[in-house]
Steps between C-alpha positions, in 0.01 A plus 500: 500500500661722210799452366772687723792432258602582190586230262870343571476598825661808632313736743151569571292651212417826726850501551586577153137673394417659863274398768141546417432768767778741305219627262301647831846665589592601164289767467753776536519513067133655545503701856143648385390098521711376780310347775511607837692302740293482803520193648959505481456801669291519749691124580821715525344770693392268789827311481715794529268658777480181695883463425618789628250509816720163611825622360499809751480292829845329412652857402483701855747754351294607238141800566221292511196476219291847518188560291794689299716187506170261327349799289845524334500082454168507376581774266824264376276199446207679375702670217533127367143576347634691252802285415381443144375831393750674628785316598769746517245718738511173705815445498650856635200544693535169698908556524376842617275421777725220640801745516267703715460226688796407581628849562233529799652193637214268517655077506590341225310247360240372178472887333807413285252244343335816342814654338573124369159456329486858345864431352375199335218662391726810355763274337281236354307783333790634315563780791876370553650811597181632685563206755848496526511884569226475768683201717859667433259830656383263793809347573697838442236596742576301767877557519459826583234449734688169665896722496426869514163597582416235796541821777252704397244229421330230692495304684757710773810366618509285129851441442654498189443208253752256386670512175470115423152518562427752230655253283314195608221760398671605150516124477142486523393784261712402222365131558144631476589683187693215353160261539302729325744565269489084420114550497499740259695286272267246551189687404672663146574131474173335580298823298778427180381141482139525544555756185695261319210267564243678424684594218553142345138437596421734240737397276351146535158625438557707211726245340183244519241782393729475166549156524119450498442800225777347269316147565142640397608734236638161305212247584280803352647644230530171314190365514336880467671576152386129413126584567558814334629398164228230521227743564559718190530163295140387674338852424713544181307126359147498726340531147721369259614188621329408836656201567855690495364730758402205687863392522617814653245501734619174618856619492379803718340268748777263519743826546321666778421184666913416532549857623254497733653183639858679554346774633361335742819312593626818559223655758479183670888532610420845564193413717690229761903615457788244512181233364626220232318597161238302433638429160863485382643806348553496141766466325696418155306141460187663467631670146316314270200645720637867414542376138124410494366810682733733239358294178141569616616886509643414134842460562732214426752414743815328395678319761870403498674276768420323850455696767728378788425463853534777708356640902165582524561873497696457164271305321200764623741789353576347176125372461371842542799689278387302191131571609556863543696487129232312283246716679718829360485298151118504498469830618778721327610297181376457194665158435272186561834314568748442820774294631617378784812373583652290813828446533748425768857680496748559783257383749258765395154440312489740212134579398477693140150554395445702131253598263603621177264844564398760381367690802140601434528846680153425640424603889466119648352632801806379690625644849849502328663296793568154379845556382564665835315201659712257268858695619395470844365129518875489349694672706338319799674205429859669381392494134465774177254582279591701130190554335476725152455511121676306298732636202279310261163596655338348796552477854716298682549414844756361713507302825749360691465359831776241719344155497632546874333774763682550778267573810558721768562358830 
């Protein structure tokens, strides 16, 4: 069986979200669309002809059913048809028909079932003052037939009705209207939280689409501008110095092969969701890796300090911040230089990685996102980024990120 209850307890999840039927009802937003109620009413019609064939043997005072008397209940319950097209139709046509009813003075009985179910419809629809005006009509209605108007229609002899009954009935109406007034509530409640829903479903989804962009764009752009820079050495020395271009072949190779691996981490999550990775994320221990994949691009990497021990998600953000940095190096600076330093202050990890510059001015090739990616990988975890030139020439850029993450609960 499914869950029936939200977490913690509390009431039943339709009770909060709706039941599951409500969509089939709910209709009424696109009348053009709404489904026909057949099977409701031609239930109602038989109950209320049925209904009233019993309720006139215990009401000898009253003119018996006619072929007027059923045409005029079948017109009540047949009207129900059209209760979410046109509900306010319904509504006035259903008060309408039963005032008619009544004024010929055929018994009492199930027709008030109509009015009811057209209200409902009316109200929970949005027609609020629609309904109300057609049972304050209908019970108006009544009064005058039940206290004035009794001699002149049937059934002869009637006396006069009794005030305290029309009040039992007034009791009635404004019960009806009060239900349907609750239902409506309900449904604006139920349609405001499948919205919000749907909503953070979205939200969700388009915060992982980034998620899983931000991820790719930094396993690719690294090792990419690695085979790059190794390619034009490889073609730059195919003649001169073979054995040169054989190294940055084997850089190449050893490049795509890593980021071929991490992409693959990444499309196997992807391809069976809420899966352990098959390999541990990376983080700030593999640097001497990054160090050896940036000197086979021609860059030397000084590093400064210990990297400390921080949450999985932390160590993944700072990993990638220096990746996404030394990747800008190789692609934008002149320098063949960088530094990177850890440090802990004020229970904060401060990343600073430079190069002394100058820019080359060159089109990279780049997307121009990874200092949006870095900011955002950042801000994730209730960290900054400041990333520019330096006054000396150079770049610099600065992370910060809390050694503790809080998570929501």
């Amino acid at each position: 069986m499914g869950e029936q209850r939200v977490h913690g307890g509390g009431p039943p999840q339709w009770w909060r979200y709706g039941p599951p039927w409500w969509s089939r009802f709910d209709d009424a937003a696109e009348p053009r669309g709404a489904r026909w109620p057949w099977r409701s009413t031609v239930l109602i019609t038989a109950f209320v002809l049925i209904g009233s064939n019993f309720a006139q043997h215990g009401q000898q005072g009253r003119e018996p059913l006619d072929p007027f008397g059923r045409v005029l209940l079948v017109v009540a319950s047949g009207l129900l048809l059209w209760r979410k097209r046109h509900p306010v139709f319904v509504v006035f046509g259903t008060a309408t028909a039963l005032l008619l009813y009544l004024g010929a003075g055929y018994p009492y009985g199930p027709v008030f079932l109509t009015v009811a179910v057209s209200c409902f419809s009316a109200v929970v629809t949005g027609h609020r003052r629609a309904a109300w005006a057609a049972v304050g009509l209908l019970w108006a209605g009544h009064v005058l037939v039940a206290l004035w108007l009794y001699r002149r229609l049937p059934p002869p002899g009637d006396g006069p009705g009794d005030i305290g009954q029309e009040l039992v009935i007034a009791t009635w109406v404004i019960a009806i209207a009060a239900v349907s007034e609750v239902g409506r509530t309900r449904r604006e409640q139920w349609a405001r939280e499948r919205a919000e829903r749907a909503q953070a479903a979205r939200r969700r989804a388009d915060e992982e689409r980034l998620r899983i962009a931000r991820e790719l764009h930094d396993v690719l752009a690294h090792s990419i501008s690695v085979i790059n820079v190794q390619a034009g050495v490889g073609l730059a020395l195919l003649d001169s110095d073979p054995e040169q271009a054989r190294t940055a072949l084997t850089t190449i190779k050893a490049a795509s092969k890593e980021a071929l691996g991490e992409v693959r981490q990444v499309l196997d999550t992807l391809r069976a969701p809420g899966a352990a990775p098959r390999a541990p994320a990376p983080g700030l221990d593999r640097l001497p890796e990054l160090v050896e994949q940036a000197a086979g691009a021609g860059l030397t990497v000084e590093i400064e300090g210990e990297p400390p021990r921080l949450t999985p998600g932390a160590d993944l953000a700072a990993f990638r911040i220096v990746q996404e940095a030394l990747t800008n190096v190789v692609r934008h600076s002149g320098s063949r230089h960088a530094r990177v330093r850890l440090a802990q202050e004020a229970g904060a990890l401060r990343l600073l990685i430079d190069d002394d510059g100058p820019a080359t001015g060159a089109d990279a090739g780049g997307s121009g996102n990874g200092l949006a990616g870095m900011r955002e990988r950042a801000a994730a975890l209730g960290g900054t980024i400041e990333a520019g030139p330096r006054p000396d020439g150079g770049f610099r850029v600065l992370a910060v990120l809390p050694l503790t993450v809080k998570e929501d609960r």
